[in-house]
Backbone atoms as SQL, in Angstrom:
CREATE TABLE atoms (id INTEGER PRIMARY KEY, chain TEXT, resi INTEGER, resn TEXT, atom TEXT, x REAL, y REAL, z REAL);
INSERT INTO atoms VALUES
  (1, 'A', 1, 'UNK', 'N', -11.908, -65.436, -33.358),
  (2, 'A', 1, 'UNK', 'CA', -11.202, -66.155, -32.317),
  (3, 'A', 1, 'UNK', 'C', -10.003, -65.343, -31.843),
  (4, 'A', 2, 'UNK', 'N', -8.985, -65.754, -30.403),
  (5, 'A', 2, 'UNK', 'CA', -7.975, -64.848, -30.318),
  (6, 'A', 2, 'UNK', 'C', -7.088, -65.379, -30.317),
  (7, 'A', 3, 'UNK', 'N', -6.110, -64.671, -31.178),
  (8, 'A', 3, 'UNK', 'CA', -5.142, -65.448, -31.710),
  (9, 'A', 3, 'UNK', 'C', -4.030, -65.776, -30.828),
  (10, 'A', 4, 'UNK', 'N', -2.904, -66.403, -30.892),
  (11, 'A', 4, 'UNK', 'CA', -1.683, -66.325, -29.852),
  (12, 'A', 4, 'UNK', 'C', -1.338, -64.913, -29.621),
  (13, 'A', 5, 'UNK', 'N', -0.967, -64.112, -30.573),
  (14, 'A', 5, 'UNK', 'CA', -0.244, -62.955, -30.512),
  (15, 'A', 5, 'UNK', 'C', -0.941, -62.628, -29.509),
  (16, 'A', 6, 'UNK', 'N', -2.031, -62.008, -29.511),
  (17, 'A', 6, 'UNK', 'CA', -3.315, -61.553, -28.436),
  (18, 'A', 6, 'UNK', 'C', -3.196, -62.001, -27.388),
  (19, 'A', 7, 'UNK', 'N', -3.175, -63.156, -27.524),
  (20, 'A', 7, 'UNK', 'CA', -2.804, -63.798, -25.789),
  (21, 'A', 7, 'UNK', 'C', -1.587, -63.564, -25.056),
  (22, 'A', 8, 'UNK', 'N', -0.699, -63.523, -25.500),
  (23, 'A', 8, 'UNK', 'CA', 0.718, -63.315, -25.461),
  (24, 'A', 8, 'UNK', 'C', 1.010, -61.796, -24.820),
  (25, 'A', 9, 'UNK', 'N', 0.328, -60.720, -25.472),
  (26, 'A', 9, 'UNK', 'CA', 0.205, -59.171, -24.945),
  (27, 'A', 9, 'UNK', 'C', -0.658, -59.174, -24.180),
  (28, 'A', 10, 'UNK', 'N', -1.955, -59.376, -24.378),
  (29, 'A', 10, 'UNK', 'CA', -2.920, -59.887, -23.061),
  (30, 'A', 10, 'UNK', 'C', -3.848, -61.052, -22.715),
  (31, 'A', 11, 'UNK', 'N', -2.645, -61.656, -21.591),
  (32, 'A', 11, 'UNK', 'CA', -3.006, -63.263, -21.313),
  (33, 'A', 11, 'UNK', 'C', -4.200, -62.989, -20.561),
  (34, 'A', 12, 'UNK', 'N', -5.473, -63.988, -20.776),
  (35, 'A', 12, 'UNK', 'CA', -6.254, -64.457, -20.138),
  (36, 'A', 12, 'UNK', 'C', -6.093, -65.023, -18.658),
  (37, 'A', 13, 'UNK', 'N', -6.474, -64.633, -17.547),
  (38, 'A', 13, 'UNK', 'CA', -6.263, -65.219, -16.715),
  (39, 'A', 13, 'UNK', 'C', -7.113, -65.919, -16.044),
  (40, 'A', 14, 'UNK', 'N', -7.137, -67.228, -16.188),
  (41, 'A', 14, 'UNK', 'CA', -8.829, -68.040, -15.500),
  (42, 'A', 14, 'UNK', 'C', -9.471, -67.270, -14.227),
  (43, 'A', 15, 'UNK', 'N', -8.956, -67.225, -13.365),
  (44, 'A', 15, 'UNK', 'CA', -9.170, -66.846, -12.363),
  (45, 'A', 15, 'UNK', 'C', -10.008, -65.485, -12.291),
  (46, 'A', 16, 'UNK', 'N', -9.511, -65.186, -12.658),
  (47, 'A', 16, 'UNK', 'CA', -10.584, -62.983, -12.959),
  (48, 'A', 16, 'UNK', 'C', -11.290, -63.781, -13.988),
  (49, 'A', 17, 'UNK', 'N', -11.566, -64.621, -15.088),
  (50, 'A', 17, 'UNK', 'CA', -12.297, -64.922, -16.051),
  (51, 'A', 17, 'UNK', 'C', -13.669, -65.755, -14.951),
  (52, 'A', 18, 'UNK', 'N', -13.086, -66.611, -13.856),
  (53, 'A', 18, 'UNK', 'CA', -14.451, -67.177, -13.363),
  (54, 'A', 18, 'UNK', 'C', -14.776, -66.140, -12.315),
  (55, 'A', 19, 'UNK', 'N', -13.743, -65.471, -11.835),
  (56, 'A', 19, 'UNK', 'CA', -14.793, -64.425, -10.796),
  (57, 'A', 19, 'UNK', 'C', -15.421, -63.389, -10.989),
  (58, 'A', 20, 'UNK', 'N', -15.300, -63.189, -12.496),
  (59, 'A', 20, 'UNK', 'CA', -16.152, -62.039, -13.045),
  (60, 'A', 20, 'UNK', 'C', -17.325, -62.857, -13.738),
  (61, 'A', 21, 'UNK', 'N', -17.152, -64.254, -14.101),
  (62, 'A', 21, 'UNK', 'CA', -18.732, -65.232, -14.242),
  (63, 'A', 21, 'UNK', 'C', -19.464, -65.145, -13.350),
  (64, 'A', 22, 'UNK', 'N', -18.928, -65.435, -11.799),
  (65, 'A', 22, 'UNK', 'CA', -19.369, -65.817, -10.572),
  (66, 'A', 22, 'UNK', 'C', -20.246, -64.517, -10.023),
  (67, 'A', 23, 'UNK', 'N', -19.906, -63.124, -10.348),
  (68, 'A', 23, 'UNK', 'CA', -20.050, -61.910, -9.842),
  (69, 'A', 23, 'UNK', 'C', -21.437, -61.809, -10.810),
  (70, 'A', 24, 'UNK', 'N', -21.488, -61.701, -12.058),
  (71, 'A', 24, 'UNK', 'CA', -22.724, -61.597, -13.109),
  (72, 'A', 24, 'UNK', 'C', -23.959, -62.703, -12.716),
  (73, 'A', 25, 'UNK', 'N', -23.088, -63.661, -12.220),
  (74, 'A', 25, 'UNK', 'CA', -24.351, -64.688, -11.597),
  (75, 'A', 25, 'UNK', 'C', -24.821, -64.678, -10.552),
  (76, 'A', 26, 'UNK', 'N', -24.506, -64.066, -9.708),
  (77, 'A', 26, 'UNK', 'CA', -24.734, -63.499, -8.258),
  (78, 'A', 26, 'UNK', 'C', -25.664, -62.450, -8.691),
  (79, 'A', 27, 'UNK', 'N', -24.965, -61.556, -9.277),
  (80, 'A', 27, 'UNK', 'CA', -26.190, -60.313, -9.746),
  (81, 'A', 27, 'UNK', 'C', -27.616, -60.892, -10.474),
  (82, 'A', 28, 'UNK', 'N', -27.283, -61.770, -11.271),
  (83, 'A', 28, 'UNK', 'CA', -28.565, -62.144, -12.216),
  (84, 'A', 28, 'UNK', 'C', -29.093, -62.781, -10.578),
  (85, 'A', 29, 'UNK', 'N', -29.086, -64.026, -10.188),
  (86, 'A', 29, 'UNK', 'CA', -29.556, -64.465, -9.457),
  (87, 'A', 29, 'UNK', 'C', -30.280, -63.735, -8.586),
  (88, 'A', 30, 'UNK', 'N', -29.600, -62.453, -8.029),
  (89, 'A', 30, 'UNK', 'CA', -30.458, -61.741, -6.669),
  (90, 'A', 30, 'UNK', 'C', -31.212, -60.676, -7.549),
  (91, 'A', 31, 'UNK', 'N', -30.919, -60.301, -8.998),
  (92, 'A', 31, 'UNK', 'CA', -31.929, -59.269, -9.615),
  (93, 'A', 31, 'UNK', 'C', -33.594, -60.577, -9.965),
  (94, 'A', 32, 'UNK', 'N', -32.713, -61.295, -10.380),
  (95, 'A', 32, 'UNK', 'CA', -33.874, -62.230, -10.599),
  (96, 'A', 32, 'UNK', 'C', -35.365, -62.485, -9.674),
  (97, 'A', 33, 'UNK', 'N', -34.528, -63.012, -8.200),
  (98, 'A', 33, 'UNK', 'CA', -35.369, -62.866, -7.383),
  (99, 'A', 33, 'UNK', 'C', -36.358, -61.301, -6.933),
  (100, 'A', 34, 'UNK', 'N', -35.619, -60.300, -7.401),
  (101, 'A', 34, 'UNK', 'CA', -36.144, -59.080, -7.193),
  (102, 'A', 34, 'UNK', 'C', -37.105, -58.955, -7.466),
  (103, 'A', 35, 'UNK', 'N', -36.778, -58.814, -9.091),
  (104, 'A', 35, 'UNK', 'CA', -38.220, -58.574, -10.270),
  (105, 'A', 35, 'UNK', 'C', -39.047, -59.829, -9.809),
  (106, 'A', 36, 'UNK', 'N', -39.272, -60.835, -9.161),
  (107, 'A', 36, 'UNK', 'CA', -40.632, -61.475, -9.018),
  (108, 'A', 36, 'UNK', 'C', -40.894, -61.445, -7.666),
  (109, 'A', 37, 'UNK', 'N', -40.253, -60.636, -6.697),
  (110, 'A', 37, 'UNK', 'CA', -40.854, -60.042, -5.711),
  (111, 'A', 37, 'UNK', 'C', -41.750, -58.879, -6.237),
  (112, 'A', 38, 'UNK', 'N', -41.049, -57.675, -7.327),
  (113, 'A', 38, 'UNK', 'CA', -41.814, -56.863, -8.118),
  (114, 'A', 38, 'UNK', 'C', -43.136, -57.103, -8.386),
  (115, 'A', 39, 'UNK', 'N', -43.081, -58.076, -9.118),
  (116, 'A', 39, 'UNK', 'CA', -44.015, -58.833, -9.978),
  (117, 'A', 39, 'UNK', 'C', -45.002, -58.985, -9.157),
  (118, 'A', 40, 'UNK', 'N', -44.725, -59.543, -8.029),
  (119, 'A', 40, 'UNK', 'CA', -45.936, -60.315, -7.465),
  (120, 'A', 40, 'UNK', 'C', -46.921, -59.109, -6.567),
  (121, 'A', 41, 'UNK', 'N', -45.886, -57.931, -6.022),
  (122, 'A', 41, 'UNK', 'CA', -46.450, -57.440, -5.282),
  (123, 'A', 41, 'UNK', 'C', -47.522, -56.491, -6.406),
  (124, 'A', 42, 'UNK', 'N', -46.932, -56.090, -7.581),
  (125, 'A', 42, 'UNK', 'CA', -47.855, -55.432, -8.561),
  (126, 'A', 42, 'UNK', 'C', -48.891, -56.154, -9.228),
  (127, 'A', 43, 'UNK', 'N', -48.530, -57.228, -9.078),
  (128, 'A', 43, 'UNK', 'CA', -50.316, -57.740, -9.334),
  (129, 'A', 43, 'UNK', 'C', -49.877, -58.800, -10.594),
  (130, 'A', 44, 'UNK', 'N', -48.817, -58.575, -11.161),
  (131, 'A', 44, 'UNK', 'CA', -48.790, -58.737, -12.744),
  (132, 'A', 44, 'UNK', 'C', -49.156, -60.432, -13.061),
  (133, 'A', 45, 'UNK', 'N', -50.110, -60.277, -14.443),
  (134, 'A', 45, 'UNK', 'CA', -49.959, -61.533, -14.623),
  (135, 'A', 45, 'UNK', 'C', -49.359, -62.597, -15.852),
  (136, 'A', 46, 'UNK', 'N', -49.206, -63.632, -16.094),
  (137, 'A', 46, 'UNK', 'CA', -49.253, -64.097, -17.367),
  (138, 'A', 46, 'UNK', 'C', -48.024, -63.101, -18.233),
  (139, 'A', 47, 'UNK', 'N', -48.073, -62.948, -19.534),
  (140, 'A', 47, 'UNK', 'CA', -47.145, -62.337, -20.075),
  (141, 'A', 47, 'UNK', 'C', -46.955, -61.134, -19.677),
  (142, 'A', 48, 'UNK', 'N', -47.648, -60.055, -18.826),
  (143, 'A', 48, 'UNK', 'CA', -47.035, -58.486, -18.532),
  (144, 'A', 48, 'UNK', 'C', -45.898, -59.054, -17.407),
  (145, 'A', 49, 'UNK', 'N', -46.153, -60.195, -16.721),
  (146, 'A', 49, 'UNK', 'CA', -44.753, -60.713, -15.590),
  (147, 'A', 49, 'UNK', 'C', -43.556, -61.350, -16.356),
  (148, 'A', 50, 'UNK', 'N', -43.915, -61.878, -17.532),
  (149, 'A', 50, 'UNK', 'CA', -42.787, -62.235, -18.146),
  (150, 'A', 50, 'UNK', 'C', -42.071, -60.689, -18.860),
  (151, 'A', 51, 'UNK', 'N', -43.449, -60.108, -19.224),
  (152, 'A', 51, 'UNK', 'CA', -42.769, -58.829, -19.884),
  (153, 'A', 51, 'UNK', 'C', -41.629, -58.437, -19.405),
  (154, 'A', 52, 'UNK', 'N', -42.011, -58.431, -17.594),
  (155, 'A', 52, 'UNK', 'CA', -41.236, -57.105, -16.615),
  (156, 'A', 52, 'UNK', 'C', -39.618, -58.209, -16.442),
  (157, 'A', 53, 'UNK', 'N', -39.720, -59.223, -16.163),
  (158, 'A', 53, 'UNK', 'CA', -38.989, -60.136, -16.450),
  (159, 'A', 53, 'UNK', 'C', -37.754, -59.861, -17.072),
  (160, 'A', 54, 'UNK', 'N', -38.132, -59.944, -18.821),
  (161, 'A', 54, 'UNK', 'CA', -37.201, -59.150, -19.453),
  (162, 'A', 54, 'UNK', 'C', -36.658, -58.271, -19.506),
  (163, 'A', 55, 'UNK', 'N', -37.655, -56.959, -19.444),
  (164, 'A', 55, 'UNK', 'CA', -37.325, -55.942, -19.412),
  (165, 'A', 55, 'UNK', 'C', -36.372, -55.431, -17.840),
  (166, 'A', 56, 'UNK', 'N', -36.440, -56.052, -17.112),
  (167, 'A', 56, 'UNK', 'CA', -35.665, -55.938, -16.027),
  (168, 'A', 56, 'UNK', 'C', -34.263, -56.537, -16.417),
  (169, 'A', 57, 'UNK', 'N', -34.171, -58.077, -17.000),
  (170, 'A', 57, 'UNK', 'CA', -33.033, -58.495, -16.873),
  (171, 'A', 57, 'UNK', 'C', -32.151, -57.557, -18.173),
  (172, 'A', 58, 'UNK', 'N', -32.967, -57.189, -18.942),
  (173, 'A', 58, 'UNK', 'CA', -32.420, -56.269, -20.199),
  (174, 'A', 58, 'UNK', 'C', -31.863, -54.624, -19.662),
  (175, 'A', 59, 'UNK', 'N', -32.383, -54.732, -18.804),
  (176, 'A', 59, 'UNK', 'CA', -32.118, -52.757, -17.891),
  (177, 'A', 59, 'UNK', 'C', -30.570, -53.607, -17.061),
  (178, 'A', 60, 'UNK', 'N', -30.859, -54.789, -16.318),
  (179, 'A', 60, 'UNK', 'CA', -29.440, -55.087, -15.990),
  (180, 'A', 60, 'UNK', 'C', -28.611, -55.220, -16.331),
  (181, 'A', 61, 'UNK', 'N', -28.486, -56.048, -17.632),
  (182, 'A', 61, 'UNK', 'CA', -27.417, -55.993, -18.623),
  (183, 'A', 61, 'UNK', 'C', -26.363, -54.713, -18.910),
  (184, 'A', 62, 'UNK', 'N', -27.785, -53.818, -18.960),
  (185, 'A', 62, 'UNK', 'CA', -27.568, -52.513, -19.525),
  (186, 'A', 62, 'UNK', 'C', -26.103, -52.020, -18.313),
  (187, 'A', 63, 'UNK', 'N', -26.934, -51.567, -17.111),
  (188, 'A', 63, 'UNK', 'CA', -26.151, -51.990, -15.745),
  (189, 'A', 63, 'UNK', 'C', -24.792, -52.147, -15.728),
  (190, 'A', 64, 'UNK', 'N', -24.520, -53.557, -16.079),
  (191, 'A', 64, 'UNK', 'CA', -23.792, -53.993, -15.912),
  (192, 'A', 64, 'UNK', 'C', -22.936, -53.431, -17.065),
  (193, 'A', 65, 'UNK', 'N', -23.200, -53.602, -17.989),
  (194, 'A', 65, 'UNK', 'CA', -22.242, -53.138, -19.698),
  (195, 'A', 65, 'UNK', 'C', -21.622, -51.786, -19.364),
  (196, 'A', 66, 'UNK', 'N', -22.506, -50.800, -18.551),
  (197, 'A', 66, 'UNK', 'CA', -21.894, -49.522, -18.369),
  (198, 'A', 66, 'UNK', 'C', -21.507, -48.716, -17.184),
  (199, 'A', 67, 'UNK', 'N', -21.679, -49.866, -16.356),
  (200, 'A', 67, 'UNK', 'CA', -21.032, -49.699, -14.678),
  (201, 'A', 67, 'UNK', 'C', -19.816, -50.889, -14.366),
  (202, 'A', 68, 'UNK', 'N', -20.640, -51.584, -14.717),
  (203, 'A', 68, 'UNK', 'CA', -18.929, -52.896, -14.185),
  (204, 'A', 68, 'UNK', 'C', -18.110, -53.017, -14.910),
  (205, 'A', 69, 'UNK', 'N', -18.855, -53.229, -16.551),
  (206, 'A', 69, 'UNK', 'CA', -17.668, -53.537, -17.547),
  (207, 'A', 69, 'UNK', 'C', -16.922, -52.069, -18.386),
  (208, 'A', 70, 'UNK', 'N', -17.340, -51.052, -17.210),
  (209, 'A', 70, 'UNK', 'CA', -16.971, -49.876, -18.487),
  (210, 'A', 70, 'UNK', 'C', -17.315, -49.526, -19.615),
  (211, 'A', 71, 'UNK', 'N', -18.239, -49.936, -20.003),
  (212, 'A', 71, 'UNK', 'CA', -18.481, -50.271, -21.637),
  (213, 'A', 71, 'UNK', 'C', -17.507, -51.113, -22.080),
  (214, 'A', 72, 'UNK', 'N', -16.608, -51.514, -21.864),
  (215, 'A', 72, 'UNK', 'CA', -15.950, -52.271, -22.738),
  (216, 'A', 72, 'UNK', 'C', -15.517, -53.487, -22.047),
  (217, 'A', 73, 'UNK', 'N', -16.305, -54.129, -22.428),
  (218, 'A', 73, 'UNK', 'CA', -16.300, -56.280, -21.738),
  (219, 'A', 73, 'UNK', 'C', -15.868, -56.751, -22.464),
  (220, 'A', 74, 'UNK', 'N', -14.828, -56.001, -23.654),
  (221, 'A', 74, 'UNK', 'CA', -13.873, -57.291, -24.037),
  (222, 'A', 74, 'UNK', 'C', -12.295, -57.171, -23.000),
  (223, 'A', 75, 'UNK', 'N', -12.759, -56.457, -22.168),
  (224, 'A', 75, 'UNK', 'CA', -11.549, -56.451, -20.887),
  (225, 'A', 75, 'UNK', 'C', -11.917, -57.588, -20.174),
  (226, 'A', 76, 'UNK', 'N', -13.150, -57.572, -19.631),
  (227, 'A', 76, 'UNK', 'CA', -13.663, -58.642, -18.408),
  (228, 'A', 76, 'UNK', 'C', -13.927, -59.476, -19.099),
  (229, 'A', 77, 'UNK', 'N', -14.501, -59.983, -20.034),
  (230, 'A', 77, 'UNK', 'CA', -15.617, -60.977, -20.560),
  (231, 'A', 77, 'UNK', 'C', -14.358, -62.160, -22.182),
  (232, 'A', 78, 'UNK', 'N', -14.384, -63.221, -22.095),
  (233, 'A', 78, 'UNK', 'CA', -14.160, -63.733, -23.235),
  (234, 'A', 78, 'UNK', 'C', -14.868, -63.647, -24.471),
  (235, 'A', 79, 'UNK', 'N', -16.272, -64.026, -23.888),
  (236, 'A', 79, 'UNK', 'CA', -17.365, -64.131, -24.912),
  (237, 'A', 79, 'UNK', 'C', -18.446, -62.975, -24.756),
  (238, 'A', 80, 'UNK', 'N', -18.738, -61.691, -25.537),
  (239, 'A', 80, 'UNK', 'CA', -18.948, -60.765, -24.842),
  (240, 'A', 80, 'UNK', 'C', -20.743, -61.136, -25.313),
  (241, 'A', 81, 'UNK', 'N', -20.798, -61.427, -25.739),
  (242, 'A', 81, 'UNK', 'CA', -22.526, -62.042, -26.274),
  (243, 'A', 81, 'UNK', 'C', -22.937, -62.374, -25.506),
  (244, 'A', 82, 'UNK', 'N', -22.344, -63.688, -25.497),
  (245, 'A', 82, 'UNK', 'CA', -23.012, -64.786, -24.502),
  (246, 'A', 82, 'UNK', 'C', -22.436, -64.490, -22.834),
  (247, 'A', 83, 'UNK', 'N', -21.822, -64.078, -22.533),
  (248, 'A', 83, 'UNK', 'CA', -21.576, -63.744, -21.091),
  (249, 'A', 83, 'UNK', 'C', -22.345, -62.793, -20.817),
  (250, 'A', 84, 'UNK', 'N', -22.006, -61.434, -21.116),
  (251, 'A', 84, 'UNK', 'CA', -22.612, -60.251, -20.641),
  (252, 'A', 84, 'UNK', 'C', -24.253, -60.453, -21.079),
  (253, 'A', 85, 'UNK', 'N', -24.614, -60.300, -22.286),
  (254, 'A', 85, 'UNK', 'CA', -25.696, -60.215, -22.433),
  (255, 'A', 85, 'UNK', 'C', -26.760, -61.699, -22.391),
  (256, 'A', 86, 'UNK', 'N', -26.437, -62.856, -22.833),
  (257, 'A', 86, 'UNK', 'CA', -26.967, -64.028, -22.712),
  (258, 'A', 86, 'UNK', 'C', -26.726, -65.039, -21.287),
  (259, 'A', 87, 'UNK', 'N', -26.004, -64.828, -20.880),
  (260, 'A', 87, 'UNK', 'CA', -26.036, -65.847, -19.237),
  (261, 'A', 87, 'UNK', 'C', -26.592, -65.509, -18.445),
  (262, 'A', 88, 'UNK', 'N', -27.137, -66.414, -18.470),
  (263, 'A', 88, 'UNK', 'CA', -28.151, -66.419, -16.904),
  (264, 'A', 88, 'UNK', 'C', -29.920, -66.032, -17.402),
  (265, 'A', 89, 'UNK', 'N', -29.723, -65.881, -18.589),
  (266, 'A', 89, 'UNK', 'CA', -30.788, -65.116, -19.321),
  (267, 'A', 89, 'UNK', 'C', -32.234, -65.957, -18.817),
  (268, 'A', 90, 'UNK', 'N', -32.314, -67.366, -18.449),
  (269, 'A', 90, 'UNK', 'CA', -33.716, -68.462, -18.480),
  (270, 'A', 90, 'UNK', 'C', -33.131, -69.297, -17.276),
  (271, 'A', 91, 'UNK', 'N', -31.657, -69.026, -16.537),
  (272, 'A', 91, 'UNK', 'CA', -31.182, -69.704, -15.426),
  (273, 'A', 91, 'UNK', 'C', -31.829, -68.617, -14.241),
  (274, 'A', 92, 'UNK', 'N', -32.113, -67.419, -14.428),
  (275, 'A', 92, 'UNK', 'CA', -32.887, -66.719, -13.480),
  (276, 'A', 92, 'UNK', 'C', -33.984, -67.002, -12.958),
  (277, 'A', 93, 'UNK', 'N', -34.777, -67.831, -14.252),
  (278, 'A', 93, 'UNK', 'CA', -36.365, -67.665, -14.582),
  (279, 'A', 93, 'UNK', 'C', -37.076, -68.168, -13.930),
  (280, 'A', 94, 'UNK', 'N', -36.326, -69.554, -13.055),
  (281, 'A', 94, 'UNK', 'CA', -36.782, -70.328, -12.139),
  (282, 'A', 94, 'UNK', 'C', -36.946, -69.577, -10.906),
  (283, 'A', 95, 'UNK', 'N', -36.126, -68.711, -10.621),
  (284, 'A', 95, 'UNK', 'CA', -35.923, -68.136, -9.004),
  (285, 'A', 95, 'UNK', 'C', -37.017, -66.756, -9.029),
  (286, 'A', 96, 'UNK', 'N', -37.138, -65.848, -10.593),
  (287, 'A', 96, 'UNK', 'CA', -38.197, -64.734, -10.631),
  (288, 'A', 96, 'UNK', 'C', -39.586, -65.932, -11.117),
  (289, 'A', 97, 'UNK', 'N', -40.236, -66.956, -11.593),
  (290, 'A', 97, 'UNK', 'CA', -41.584, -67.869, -10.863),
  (291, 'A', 97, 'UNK', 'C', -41.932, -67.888, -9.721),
  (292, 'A', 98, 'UNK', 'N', -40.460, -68.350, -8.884),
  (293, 'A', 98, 'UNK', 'CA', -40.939, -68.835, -7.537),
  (294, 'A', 98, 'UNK', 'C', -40.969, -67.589, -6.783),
  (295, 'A', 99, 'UNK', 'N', -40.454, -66.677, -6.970),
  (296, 'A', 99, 'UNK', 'CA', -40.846, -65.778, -5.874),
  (297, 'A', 99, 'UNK', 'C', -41.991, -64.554, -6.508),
  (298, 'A', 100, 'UNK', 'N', -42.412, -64.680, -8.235),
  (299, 'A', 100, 'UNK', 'CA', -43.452, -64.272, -8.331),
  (300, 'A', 100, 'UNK', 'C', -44.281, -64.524, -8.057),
  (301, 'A', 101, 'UNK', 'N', -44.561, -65.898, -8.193),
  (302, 'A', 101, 'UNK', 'CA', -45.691, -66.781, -7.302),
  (303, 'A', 101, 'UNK', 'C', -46.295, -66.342, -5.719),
  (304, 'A', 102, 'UNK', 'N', -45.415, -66.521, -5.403),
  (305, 'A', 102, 'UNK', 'CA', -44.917, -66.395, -4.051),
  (306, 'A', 102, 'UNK', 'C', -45.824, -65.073, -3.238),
  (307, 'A', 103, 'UNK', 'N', -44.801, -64.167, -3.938),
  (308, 'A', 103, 'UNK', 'CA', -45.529, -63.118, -3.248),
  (309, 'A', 103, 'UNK', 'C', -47.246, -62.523, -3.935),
  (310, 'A', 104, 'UNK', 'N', -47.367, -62.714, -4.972),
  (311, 'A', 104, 'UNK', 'CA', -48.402, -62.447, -6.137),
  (312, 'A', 104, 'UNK', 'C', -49.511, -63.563, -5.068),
  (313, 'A', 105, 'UNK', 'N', -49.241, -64.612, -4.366),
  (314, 'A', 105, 'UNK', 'CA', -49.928, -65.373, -3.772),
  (315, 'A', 105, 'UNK', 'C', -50.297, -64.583, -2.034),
  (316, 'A', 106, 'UNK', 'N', -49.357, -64.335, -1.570),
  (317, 'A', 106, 'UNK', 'CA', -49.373, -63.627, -0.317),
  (318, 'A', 106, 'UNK', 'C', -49.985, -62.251, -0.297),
  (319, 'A', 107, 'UNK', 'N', -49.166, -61.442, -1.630),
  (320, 'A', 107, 'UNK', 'CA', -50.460, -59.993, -1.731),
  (321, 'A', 107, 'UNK', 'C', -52.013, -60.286, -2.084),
  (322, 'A', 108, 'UNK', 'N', -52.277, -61.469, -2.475),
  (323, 'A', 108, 'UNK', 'CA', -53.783, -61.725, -3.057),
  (324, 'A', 108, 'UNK', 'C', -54.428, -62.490, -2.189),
  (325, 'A', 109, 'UNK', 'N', -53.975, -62.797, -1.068),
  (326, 'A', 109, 'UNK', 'CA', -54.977, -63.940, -0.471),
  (327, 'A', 109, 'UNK', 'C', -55.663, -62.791, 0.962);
């Protein structure tokens, strides 16, 4: 946990704390939709689309850990687990279906 002292030398400031949430969710959200535009136009089905899925949102992470946060997201991030690497992780999943569907339906018909 962080203690007072910590806070005291470097205060948390809500504000950069939700617009650097808001910014990771914007990214997940429009990578999300990406990879099941991907998806659909490559054919993929069943688990190789969930595969790419992951493996996409896992290359973003990556992304993000060593372009936005510097490597080091205990600057940006409170919770560096669950923010950087766990949010948004199955809140994407809905938006890469529908547009795997989507297009996986439009390249095949």
């Amino acid at each position: 946990m962080i203690d007072e002292r910590k806070l005291a030398i470097h205060p948390v400031v809500q504000e950069s704390v939700q617009h650097n949430a808001r910014v990771l969710s914007n990214i997940r959200s429009l990578t999300a939709s990406l990879f099941g535009v991907a998806a659909g136009i490559l054919g993929l089905e069943s688990y190789p689309g969930f595969l790419f899925y992951l493996t996409g949102t896992l290359v973003v992470s990556l992304l993000v850990f060593f372009t936005l946060a510097e490597a080091r997201p205990a600057r940006y991030f409170q919770s560096q687990l669950s923010d950087l690497w766990g949010a948004e992780l199955f809140g994407g999943l809905s938006s890469f279906v529908l547009t795997w569907t989507l297009f996986y339906g439009l390249v095949r018909a």
